[in-house]
N, C-alpha and C positions, 0 to 999 in steps of 0.2 A: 269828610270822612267817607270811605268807600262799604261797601259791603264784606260778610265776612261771614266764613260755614264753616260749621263746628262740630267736628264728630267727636266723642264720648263714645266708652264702651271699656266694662270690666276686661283685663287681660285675656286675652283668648277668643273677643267675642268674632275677631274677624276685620276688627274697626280699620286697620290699616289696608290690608286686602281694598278694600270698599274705598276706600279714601285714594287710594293707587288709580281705582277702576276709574274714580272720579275726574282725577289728575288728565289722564290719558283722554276722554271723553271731551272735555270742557277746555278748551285752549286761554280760556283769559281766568282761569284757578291758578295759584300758585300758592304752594308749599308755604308754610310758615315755620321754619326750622328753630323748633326749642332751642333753648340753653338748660343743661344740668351740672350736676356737681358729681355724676359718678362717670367711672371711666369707662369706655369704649368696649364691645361689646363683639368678638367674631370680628367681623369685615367692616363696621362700622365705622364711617369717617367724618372727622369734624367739619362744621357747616356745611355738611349735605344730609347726616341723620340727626344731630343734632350740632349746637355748640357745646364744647366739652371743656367745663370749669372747674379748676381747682375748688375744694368747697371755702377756701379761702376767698378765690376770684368772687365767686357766686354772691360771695356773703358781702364783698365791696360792690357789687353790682346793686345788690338789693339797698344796701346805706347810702348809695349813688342816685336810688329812684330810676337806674334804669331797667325796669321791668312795668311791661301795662301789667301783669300780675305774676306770682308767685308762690309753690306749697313746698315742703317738705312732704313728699308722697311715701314715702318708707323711712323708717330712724335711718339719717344722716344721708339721704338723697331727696335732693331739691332739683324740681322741676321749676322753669318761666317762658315767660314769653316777652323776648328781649323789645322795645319802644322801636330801636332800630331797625328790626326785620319789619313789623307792622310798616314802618313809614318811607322804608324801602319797596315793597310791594305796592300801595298804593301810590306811590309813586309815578309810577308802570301804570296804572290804571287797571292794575287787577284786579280781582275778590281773592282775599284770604283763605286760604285753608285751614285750619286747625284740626290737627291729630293729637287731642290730648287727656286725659286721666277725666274721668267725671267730674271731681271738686271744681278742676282748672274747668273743665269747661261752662260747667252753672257759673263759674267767675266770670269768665268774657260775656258770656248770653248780657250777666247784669250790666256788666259794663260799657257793651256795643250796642246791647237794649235792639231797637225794630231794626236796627243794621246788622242784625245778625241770624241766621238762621240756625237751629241748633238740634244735632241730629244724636240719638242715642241707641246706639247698634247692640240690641240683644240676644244672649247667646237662645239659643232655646230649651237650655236647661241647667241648669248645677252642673251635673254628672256628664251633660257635653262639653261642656265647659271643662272641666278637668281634664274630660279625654284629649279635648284638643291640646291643653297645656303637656300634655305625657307626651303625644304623639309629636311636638314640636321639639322636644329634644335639647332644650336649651338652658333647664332652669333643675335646680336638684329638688327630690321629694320634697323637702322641708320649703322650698324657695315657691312649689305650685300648692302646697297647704296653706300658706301664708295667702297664694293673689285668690285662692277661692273662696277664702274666708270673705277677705276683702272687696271681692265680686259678689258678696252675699250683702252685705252693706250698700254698694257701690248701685245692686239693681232697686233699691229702694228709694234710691234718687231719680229713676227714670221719670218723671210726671213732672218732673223739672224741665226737659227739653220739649221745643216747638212738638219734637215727633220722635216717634218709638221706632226703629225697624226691626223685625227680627231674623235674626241672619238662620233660619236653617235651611235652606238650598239657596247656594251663593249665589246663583244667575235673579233670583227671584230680588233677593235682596237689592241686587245691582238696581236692579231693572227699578224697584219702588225708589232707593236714594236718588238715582237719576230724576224721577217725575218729581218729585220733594225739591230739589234742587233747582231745577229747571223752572219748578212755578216763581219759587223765592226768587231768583234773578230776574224772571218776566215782571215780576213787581207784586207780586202776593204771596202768602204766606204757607 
């Protein structure tokens, strides 16, 4: 079993940004491309931002056991993380990346245990948090009431992961994921 880094973080906190930053940094990370059940999004293309599953597919994939894990993150969209991406990457002799929802990622922490390091990227506030969701322009009022609610939940599970970071000036935040990251691969925690 190889190593594997888990970023967590309510919608808006930044998490992907960070996760980018990481990507480009670190040559032996790679990408671990969900599977969901809901459709495509803008510019979004299948098996580069995600695998994009009928929620039929999804639902034979899961009675298949092929998912190391598995939510429904909002009524009627399911989120996983296909067996075969994991054991495609380590393959390669990579370290995992994981870009995924808080629950999912307290899921992998459990399940990859001290092979995995587990990172939960904090907005710095509620009301930034929102802001960022408006100023992203993607999601209608009712759709950014809904992930703040659930980023009010979701920052309640932070003391779940190895480490906190909190994103409010993004160079900062890089700069600490980075040293976090770095130790975990040199062989500590």
């Amino acid at each position: 079993m190889g190593k594997v880094i888990i970023f967590s973080a309510p919608s808006g906190a930044g998490k992907t940004t960070i996760v980018r930053e990481m990507l480009q940094r670190f040559p032996q990370f790679e990408f671990s491309v969900s599977a969901t059940s809901r459709a495509p999004r803008g510019t979004e293309r299948d098996g580069v931002d995600y695998y994009f599953l009928t929620p039929e597919a999804f639902a034979e994939a899961v009675a298949e056991e092929r998912f190391v894990e598995w939510e429904e993150v909002y009524k009627g969209t399911c989120y996983g993380t296909l067996r075969s991406e994991v054991e495609r990457i380590w393959a390669k002799g990579n370290v995992i990346v994981f870009d995924v929802d808080v629950m999912g990622g307290l899921n992998l922490k459990r399940i990859f245990g001290a092979d995995a390091c587990s990172v939960f990227i904090m907005p710095p506030s509620i009301e930034e948090l929102r802001r960022r969701l408006v100023a992203r322009a993607t999601d209608a009022p009712e759709v950014i009431e809904r992930r703040v609610a659930k980023a009010e939940f979701e920052l309640s599970k932070a003391p779940g992961f190895d480490h906190v970071v909190v994103n409010d000036v993004l160079e900062d935040a890089v700069r600490e994921t980075a040293a976090i990251v770095e130790r975990f691969i040199a062989g500590g925690k």
